[in-house]
C-alpha positions as CSV (number, residue, x, y, z in Angstrom):
1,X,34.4,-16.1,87.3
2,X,35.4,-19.0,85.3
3,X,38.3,-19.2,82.4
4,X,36.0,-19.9,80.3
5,X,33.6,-16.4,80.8
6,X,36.6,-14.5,80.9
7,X,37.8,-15.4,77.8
8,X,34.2,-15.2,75.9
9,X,34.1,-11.6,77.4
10,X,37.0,-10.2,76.3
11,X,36.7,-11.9,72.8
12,X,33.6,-10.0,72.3
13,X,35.3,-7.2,73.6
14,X,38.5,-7.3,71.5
15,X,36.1,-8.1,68.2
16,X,34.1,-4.7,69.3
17,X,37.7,-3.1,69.6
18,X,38.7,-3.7,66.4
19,X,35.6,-2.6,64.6
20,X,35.4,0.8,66.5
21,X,39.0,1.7,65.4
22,X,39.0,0.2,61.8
23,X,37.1,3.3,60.4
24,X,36.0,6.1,63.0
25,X,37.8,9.2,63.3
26,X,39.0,9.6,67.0
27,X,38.0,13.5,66.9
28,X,34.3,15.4,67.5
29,X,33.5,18.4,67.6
30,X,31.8,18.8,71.1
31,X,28.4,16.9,71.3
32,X,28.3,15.6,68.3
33,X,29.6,12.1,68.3
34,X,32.6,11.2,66.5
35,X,35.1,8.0,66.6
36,X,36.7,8.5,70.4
37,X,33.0,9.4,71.7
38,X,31.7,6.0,70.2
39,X,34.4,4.1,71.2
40,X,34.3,5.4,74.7
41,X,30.9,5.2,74.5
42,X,30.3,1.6,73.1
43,X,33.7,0.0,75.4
44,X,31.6,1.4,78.4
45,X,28.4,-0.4,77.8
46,X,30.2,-2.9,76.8
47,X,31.7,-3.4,80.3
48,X,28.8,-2.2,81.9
49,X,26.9,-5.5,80.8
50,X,30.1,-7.6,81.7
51,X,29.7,-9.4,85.2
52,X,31.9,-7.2,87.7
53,X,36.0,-8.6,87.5
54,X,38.0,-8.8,91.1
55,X,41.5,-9.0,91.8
56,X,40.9,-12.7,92.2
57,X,40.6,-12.6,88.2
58,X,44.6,-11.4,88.3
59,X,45.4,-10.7,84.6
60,X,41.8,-9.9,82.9
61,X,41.2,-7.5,86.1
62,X,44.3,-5.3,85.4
63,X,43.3,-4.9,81.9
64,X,40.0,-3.9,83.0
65,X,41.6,-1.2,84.9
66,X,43.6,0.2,82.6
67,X,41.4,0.0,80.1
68,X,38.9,2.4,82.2
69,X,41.9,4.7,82.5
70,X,41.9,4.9,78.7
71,X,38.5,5.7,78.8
72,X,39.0,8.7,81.2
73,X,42.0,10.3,79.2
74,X,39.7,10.1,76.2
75,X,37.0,11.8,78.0
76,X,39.9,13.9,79.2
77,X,40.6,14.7,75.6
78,X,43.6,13.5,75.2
79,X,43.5,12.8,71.7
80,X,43.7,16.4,70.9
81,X,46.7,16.7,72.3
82,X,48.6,13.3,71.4
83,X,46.5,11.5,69.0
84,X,49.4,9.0,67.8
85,X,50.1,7.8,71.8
86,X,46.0,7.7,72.4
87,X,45.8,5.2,68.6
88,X,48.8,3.6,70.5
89,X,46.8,3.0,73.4
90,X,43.8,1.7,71.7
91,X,45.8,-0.9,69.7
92,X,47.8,-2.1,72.7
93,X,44.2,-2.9,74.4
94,X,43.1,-4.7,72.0
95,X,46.3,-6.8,71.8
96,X,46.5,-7.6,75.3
97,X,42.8,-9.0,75.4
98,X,43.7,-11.0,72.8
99,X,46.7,-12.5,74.3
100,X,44.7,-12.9,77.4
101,X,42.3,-15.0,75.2
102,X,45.5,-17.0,73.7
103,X,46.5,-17.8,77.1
104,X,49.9,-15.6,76.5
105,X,50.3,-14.9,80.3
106,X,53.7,-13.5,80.2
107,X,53.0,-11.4,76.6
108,X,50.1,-10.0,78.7
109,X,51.7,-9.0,82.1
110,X,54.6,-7.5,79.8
111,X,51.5,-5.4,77.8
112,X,50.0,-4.7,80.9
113,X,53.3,-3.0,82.3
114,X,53.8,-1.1,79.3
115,X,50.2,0.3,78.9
116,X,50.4,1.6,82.5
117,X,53.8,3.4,81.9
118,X,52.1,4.8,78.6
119,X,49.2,6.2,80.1
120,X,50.7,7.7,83.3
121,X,52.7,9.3,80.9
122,X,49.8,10.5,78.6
123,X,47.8,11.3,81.5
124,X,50.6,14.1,83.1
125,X,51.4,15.1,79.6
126,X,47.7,15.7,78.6
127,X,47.1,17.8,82.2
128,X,50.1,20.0,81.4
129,X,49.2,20.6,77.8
130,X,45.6,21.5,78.7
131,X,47.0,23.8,81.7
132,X,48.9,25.3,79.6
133,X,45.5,25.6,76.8
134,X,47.9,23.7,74.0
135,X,45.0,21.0,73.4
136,X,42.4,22.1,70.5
137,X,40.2,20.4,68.9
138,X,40.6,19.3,64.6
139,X,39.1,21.8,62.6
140,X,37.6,19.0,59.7
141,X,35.7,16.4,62.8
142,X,34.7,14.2,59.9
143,X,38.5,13.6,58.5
144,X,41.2,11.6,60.1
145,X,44.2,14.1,61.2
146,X,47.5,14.1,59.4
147,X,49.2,13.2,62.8
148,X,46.7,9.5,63.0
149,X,47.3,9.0,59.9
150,X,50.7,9.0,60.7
151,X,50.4,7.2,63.7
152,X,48.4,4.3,62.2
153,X,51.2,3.6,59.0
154,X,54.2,3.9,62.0
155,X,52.3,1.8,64.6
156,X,51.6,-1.1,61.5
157,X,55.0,-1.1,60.5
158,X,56.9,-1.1,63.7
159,X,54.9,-3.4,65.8
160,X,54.4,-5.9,63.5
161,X,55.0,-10.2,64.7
162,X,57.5,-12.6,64.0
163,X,60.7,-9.9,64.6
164,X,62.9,-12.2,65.7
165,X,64.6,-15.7,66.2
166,X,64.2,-17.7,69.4
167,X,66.9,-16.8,71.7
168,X,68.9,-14.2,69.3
169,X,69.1,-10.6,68.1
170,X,68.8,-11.5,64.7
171,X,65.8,-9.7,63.2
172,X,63.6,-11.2,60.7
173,X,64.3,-10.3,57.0
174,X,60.8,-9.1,56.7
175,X,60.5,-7.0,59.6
176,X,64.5,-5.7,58.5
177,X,61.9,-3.9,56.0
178,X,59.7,-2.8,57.5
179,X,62.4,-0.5,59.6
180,X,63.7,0.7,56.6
181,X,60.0,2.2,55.6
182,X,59.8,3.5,59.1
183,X,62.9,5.1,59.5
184,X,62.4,6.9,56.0
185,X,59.0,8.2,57.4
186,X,59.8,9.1,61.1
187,X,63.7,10.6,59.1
188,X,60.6,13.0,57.3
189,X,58.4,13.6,60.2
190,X,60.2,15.9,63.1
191,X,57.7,16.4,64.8
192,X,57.9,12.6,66.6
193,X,60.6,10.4,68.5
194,X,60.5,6.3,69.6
195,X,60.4,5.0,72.6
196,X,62.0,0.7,72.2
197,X,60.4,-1.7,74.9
198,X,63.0,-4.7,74.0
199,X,61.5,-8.6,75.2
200,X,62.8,-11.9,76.3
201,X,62.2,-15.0,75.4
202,X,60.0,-16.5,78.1
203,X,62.3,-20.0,77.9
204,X,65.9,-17.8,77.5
205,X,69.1,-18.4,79.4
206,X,69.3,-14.6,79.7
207,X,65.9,-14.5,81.9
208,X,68.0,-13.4,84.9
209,X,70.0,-10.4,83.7
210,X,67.7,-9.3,81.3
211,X,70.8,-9.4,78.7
212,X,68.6,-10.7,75.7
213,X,65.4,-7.9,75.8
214,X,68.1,-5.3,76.1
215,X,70.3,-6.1,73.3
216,X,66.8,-6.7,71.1
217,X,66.1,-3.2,71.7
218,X,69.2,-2.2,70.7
219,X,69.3,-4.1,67.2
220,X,66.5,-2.4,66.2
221,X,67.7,1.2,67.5
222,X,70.7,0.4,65.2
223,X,68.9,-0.7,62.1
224,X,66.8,2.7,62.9
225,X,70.1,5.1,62.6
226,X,71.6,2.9,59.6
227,X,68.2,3.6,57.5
228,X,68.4,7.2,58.5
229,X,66.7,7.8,61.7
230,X,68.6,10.1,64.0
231,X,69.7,8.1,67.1
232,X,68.4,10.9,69.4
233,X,65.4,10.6,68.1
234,X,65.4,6.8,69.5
235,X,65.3,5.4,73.4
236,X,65.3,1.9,74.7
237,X,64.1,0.2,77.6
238,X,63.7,-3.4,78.0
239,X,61.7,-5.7,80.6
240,X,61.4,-8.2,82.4
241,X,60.6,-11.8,80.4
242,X,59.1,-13.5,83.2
243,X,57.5,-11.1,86.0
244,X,58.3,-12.8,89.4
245,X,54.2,-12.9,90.0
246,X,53.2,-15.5,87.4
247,X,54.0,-19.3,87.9
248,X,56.0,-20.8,85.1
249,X,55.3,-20.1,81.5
250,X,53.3,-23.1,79.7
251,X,55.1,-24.3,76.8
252,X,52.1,-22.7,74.4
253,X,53.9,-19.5,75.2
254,X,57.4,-21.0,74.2
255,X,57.5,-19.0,71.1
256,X,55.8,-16.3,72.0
257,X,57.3,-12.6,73.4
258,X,60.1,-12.6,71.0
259,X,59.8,-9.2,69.9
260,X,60.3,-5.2,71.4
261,X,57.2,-3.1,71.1
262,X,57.6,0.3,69.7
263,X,55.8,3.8,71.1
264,X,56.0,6.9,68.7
265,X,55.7,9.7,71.0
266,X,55.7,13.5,70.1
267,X,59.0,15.0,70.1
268,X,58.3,16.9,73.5
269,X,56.6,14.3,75.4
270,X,58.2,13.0,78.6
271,X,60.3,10.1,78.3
272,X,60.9,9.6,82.5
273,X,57.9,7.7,84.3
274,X,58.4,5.6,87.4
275,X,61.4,3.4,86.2
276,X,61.1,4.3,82.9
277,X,64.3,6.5,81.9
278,X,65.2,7.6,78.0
279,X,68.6,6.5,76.6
């Protein structure tokens, strides 16, 4: 498929994205519609009507895939277990397409390795909780929960852009904020921990060790506690800013990646995936 067709499709895709979750509730009561049922519903025919994606697509194929996992742990229900990690979910789809449609390789192969890590976790988690009959359906279908709500104010403020300087730890004055809001909330909220993804400059001396994503993470872990957060409530990880598949960054993507993405997680979901490990 060509460039070009890849990147109209998942335009219209991300545009579609970004309507369905600007005003639907994500619950239903069963068989009668709701905000996950029409955004599963209307992300399916939507890639349905899409010509088929290969691996020979590379980047746009792995986002189809995870993007049909989504779609199964939604069928699955797992919004009514972990509504604030299924939102997360949503909104990390829709930013990878479009930094798949900004030619941000390396932004997108870091998404892409988070969103797998996020739903393998929300996948196990949501199994367990529904073995275990913990996953209920909202009373009030028409009305956003308490916990998305939540989710949606955290998720805004947390994951915002422009977080730091190139090639430094130094966080942006703005987004120095924007933690301070945060931390007051989550400080409030028991009921939820963080989870600190910290990134690299693509173009950074530290590419090799890894020194730079970690000590991002860590910044904003300690901005976190000084606001008021409890630092157990907090757990870093940090990746790679240049995965060994992908040739070498353009310079288009020179200022891009310089940030840590943030996952708020309920207080009792599993931290440990793969190579993921809390701290």
């Amino acid at each position: 498929m060509e460039l070009r067709k890849i990147k109209h499709n998942l335009g219209l895709i991300l545009v579609l994205s970004l309507l369905l979750m600007s005003g639907c509730t994500p619950f239903a009561e069963h068989g009668r519609g709701g905000g996950a049922n029409n955004y599963l519903n209307t992300r399916s025919t939507m890639l349905e009507h899409l010509q088929p994606l290969s691996s020979e697509d590379g980047l746009p194929f792995e986002w189809e895939l995870v993007a049909r996992h989504l779609d199964m742990l939604i069928m699955n229900q797992a919004q009514w277990c972990f509504p604030a990690t299924v939102h997360q979910a949503q909104q990390n789809e829709s930013r990878i397409a479009s930094e798949l449609v900004g030619g941000l390789e390396v932004d997108a192969t870091n998404s892409l390795i988070i969103q797998r890590n996020l739903l393998q976790r929300l996948e196990q988690q949501t199994n367990e909780a529904k073995r275990l009959q913990k996953c209920q359906p909202p009373r009030e279908s028409s009305l956003e929960s308490n916990d998305l709500i939540f989710a949606k104010e955290i998720y805004n403020l947390l994951n915002s852009a422009n977080q730091f300087n190139f090639n430094s730890v130094e966080l942006d004055p703005k987004y120095i904020i924007n933690l301070s809001v945060a931390s007051q909330l989550l400080a409030k909220n028991a009921d939820y921990k963080i989870l600190i993804t910290g990134h690299s400059d693509v173009f950074s001396p530290d590419i090799s060790n890894n020194h730079l994503a970690r000590k991002r993470a860590e910044q904003v872990k300690r901005y976190l506690s000084i606001f008021g957060l409890n630092p157990n409530r907090i757990h870093i990880e940090s990746i790679s800013p240049h995965p060994p598949s992908l040739s070498i960054p353009q310079a288009s993507e020179h200022l891009s990646n310089r940030r840590v993405t943030i996952e708020l997680m309920n207080i009792d979901q599993n931290l440990t995936l793969n190579h993921l490990s809390g701290r």
